[in-house]
C-alpha positions in Angstrom: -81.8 -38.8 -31.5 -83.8 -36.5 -30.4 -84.8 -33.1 -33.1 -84.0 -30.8 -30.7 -80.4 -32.5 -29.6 -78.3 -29.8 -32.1 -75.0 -32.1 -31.5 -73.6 -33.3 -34.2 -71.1 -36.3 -34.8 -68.0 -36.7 -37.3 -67.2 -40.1 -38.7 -65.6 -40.7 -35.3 -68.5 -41.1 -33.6 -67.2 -38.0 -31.7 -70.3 -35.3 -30.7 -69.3 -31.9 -31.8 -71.7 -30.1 -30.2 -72.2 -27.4 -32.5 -68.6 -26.1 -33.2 -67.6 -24.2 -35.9 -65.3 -25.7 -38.7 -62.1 -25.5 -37.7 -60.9 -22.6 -40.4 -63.7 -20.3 -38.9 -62.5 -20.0 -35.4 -61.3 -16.7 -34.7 -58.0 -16.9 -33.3 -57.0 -20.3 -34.4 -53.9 -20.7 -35.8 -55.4 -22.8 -39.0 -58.1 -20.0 -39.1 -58.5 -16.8 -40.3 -57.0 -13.7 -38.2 -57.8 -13.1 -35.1 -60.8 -10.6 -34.3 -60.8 -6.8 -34.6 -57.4 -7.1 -36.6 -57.3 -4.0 -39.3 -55.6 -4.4 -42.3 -52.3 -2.2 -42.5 -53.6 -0.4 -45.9 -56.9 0.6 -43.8 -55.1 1.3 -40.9 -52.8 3.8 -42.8 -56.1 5.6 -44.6 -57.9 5.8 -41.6 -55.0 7.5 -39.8 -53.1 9.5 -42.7 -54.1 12.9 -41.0 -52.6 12.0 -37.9 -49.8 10.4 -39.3 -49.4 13.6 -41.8 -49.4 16.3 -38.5 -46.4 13.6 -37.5 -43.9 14.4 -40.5 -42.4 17.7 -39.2 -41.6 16.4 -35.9 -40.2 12.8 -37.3 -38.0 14.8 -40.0 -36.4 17.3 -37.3 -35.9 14.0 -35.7 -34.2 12.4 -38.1 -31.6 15.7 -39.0 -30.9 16.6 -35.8 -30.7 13.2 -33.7 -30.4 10.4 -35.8 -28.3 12.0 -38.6 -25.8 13.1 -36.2 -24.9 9.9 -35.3 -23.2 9.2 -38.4 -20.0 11.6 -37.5 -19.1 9.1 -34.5 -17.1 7.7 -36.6 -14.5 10.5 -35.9 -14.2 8.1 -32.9 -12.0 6.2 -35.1 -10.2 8.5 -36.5 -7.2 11.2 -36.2 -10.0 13.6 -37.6 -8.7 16.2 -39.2 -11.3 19.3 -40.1 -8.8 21.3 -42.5 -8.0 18.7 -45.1 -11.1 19.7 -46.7 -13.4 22.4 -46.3 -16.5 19.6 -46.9 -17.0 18.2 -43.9 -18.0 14.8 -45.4 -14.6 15.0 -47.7 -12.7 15.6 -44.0 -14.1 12.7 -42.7 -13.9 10.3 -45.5 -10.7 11.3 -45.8 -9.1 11.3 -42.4 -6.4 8.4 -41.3 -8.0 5.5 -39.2 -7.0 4.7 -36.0 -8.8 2.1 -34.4 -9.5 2.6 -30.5 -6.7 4.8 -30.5 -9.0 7.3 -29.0 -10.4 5.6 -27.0 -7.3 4.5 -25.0 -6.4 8.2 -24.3 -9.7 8.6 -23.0 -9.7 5.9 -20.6 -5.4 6.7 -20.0 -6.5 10.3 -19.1 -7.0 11.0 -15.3 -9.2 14.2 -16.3 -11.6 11.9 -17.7 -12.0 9.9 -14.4 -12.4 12.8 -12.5 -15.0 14.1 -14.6 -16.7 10.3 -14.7 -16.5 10.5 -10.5 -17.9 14.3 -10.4 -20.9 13.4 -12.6 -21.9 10.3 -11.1 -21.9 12.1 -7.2 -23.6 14.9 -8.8 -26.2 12.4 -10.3 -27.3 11.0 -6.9 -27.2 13.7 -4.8 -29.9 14.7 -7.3 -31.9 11.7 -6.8 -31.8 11.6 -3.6 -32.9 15.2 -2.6 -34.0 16.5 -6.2 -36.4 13.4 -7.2 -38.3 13.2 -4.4 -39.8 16.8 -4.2 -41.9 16.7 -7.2 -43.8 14.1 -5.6 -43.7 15.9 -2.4 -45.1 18.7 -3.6 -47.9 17.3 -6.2 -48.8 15.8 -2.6 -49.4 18.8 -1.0 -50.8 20.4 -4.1 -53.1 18.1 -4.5 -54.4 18.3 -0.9 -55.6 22.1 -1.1 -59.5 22.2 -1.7 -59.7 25.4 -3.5 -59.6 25.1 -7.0 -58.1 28.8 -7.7 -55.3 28.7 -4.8 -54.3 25.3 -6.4 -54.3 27.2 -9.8 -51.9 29.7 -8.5 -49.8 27.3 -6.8 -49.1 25.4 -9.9 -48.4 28.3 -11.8 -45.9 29.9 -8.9 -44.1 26.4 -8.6 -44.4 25.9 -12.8 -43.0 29.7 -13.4 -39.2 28.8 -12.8 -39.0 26.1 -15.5 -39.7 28.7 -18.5 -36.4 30.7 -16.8 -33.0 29.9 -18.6 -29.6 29.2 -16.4 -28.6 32.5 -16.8 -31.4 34.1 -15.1 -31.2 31.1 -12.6 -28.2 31.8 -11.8 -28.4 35.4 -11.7 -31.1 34.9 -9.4 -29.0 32.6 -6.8 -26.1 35.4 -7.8 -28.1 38.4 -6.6 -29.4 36.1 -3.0 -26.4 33.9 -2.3 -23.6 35.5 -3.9 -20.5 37.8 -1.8 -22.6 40.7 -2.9 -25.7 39.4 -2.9 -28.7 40.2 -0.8 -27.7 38.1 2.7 -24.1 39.1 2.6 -25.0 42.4 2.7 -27.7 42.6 5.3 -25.1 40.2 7.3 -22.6 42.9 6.8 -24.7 46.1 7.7 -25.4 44.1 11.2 -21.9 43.7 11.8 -21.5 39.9 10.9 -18.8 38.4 8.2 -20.6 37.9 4.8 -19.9 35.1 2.6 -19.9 33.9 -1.0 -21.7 30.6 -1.1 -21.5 30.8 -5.1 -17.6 30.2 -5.1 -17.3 27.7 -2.7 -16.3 24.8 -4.4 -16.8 22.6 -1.3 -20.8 23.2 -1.7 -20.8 23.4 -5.3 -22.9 20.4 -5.4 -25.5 21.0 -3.4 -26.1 24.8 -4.8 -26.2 23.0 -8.2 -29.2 20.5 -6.9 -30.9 23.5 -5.3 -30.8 25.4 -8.6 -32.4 22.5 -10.1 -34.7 22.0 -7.7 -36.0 26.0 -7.9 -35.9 25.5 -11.8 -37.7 22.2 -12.6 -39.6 20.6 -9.6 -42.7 22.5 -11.1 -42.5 20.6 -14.0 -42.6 17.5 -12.1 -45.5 18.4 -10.3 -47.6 19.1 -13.3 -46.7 15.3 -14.4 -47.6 13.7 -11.0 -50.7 15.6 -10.6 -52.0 14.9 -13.8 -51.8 11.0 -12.7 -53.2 12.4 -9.0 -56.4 13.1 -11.4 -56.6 9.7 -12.9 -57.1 8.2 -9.7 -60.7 6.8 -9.0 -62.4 9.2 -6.3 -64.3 6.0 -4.8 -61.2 4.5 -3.9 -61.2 7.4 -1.1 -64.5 7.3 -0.5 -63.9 3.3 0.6 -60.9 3.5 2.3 -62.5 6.0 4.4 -65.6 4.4 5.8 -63.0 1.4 6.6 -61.4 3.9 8.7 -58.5 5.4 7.3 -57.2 8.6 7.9 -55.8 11.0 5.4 -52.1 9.7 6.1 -53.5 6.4 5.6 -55.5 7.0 2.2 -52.3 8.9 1.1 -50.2 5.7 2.0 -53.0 3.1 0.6 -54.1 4.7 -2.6 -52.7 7.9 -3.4 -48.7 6.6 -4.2 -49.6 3.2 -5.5 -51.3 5.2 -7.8 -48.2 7.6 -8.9 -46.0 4.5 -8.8 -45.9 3.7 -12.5 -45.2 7.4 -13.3 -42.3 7.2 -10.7 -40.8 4.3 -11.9 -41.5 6.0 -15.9 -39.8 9.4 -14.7 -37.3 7.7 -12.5 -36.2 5.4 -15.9 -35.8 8.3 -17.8 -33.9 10.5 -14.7 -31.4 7.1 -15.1 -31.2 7.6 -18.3 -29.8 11.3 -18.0 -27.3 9.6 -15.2 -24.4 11.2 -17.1 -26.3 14.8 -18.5 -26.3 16.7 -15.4 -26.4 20.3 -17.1 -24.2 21.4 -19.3 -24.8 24.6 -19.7 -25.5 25.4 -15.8 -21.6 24.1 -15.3 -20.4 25.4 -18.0 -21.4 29.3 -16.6 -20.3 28.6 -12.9 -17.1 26.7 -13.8 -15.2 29.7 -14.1 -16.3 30.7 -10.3 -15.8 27.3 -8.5 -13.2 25.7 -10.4 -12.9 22.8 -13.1 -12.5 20.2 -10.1 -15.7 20.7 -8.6 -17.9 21.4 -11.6 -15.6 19.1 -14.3 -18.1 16.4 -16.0 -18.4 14.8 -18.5 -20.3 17.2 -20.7 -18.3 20.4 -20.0 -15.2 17.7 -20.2 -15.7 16.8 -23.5 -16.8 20.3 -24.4 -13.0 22.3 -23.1 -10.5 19.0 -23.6 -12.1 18.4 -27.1 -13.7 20.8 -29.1 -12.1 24.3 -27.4 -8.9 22.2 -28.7 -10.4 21.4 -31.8 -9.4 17.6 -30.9 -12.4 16.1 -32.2 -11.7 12.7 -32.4 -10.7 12.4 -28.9 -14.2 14.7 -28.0 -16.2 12.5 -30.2 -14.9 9.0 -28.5 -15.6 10.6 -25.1 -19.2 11.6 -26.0 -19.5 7.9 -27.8 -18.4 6.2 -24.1 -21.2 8.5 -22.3 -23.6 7.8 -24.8 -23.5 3.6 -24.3 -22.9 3.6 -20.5 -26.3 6.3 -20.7 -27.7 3.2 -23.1 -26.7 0.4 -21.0 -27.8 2.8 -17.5 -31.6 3.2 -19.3 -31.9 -0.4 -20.4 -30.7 -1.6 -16.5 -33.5 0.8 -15.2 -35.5 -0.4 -17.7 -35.2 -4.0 -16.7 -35.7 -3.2 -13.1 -38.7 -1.8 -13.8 -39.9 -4.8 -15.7 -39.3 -6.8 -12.0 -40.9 -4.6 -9.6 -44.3 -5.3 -11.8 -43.9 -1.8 -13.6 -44.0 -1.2 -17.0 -41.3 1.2 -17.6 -40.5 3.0 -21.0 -41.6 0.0 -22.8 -43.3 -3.3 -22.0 -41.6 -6.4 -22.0 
């Protein structure tokens, strides 16, 4: 054999060429652990300031979201909040019932309508309300000048620091019987109207509100992934000829689409949240049968009753059918190639 052949041969006769023992191969399972793995001790020194700055926010967390969670078992209960005046004594000490509760929630046609009014609500929002974030990032992103872009953001961005009561004093003081158009409607000799108690268009003047309120949010999100985007791909897809439409089509939304399929998980997710506190102040003027859901449901049949138990197993229902709706979205996500709120 010649001294520069570096093969060398176990008792097999088999040529090794050089290899490694087998407990130094990085990876192997025999082996040691795989490269560029970091100890959890080092890993939790390296990172203890970051981890540190992440205590307040885990421990309002834990008190306000995930401590909570423990009174659903008034679910189960005939819940009774004056046997004691410890809440915990109450609870422990309140008769069981089973699914009691649960059956007069399902037996209870208020609950239905409620159910159906938050679930038309939900995708007349997604279908006029989702799409104009985009929309306008789009257009946003399209205007050359960096300071009219600056000012548009901050114009669209305004309405989302607003709270519903100056939302819908706003709509109030434009849409309302004595609002701005009624009146100039009036003083020209034409019938005015009141489009903020008509319960008929309830729905779309609740969409609307939202749209005014929160599309600038939206817009901040999509362009922030409209700046992500590699400028070349531009550059090449116009010397193969394609126009702005065409580059918009080509490059510009395949590169939002995991942000849309991220925001549109989470919109899923908040299927059965669609405002509780904007119903809640215009029930009064349209009626509890066009703006009845489940939120403001479970908010006047439960706890302006004090019925907690039969509150507490209505919010329980939302809360797993909200579960089930993210983990469905979720999954879609997963087979459209998308990675969703999680990976697989």
């Amino acid at each position: 054999m010649s001294t520069l052949d570096t093969r060398k041969t176990d008792p097999a006769g088999r040529a090794t060429a050089g290899r490694p023992p087998r407990g130094d191969r990085r990876g192997d399972r025999h082996g040691s652990r795989p490269a560029g793995h970091v100890p959890l001790g080092r890993r939790l020194r390296r990172d203890r300031t970051l981890l540190l700055m992440t205590v307040p926010a885990l421990v309002l967390v834990v008190v306000f979201n995930y401590v909570p969670i423990l009174g659903n078992v008034v679910a189960f209960q005939d819940y009774d909040p004056y046997i004691s005046t410890n809440g915990v004594t109450a609870m422990l000490e309140s008769p069981w019932v089973g699914l009691a509760q649960f059956e007069r929630v399902f037996a209870d046609p208020g609950f239905w309508h409620a159910v159906e009014n938050t679930l038309v609500l939900f995708l007349l929002q997604l279908v006029l309300f989702f799409p104009v974030p985009i929309a306008l990032a789009l257009l946003v992103n399209s205007v050359l000048r960096p300071r009219l872009r600056a000012l548009v953001q901050a114009v669209l961005y305004l309405p989302h620091f607003f709270s519903w009561v100056l939302v819908i004093t706003v709509f109030q003081q434009i849409l309302g019987g004595a609002g701005i158009i009624a009146q100039t409607l009036r003083q020209h000799g034409h019938e005015g109207f009141d489009l903020m108690t008509d319960p008929a268009i309830f729905k779309f003047l609740v969409t609307a509100e939202g749209v005014w309120k929160d599309a600038g949010w939206g817009v901040i999100v999509f362009l922030a992934a409209l700046a992500a985007v590699n400028q070349d791909l531009y550059e090449a897809a116009a010397m193969d000829g394609a126009n702005r439409w065409r580059r918009m089509w080509h490059v510009t939304l395949p590169a939002l689409r995991p942000v849309i399929a991220l925001l549109l998980v989470l919109r899923v997710g908040d299927a059965l949240t669609v405002g509780f506190e904007q119903l809640l102040l215009q029930r009064d003027a349209v009626g509890p049968g066009a703006a009845e859901v489940l939120d403001t449901f479970v908010w006047w049949t439960g706890l302006r009753s004090q019925d907690f138990s039969y509150a507490a197993a209505a919010g329980l229902v939302k809360g797993v059918v909200g579960l089930v709706l993210v983990l469905s979205a979720n999954k879609t996500a997963h087979l459209m190639g998308e990675q969703g709120v999680y990976r697989k």
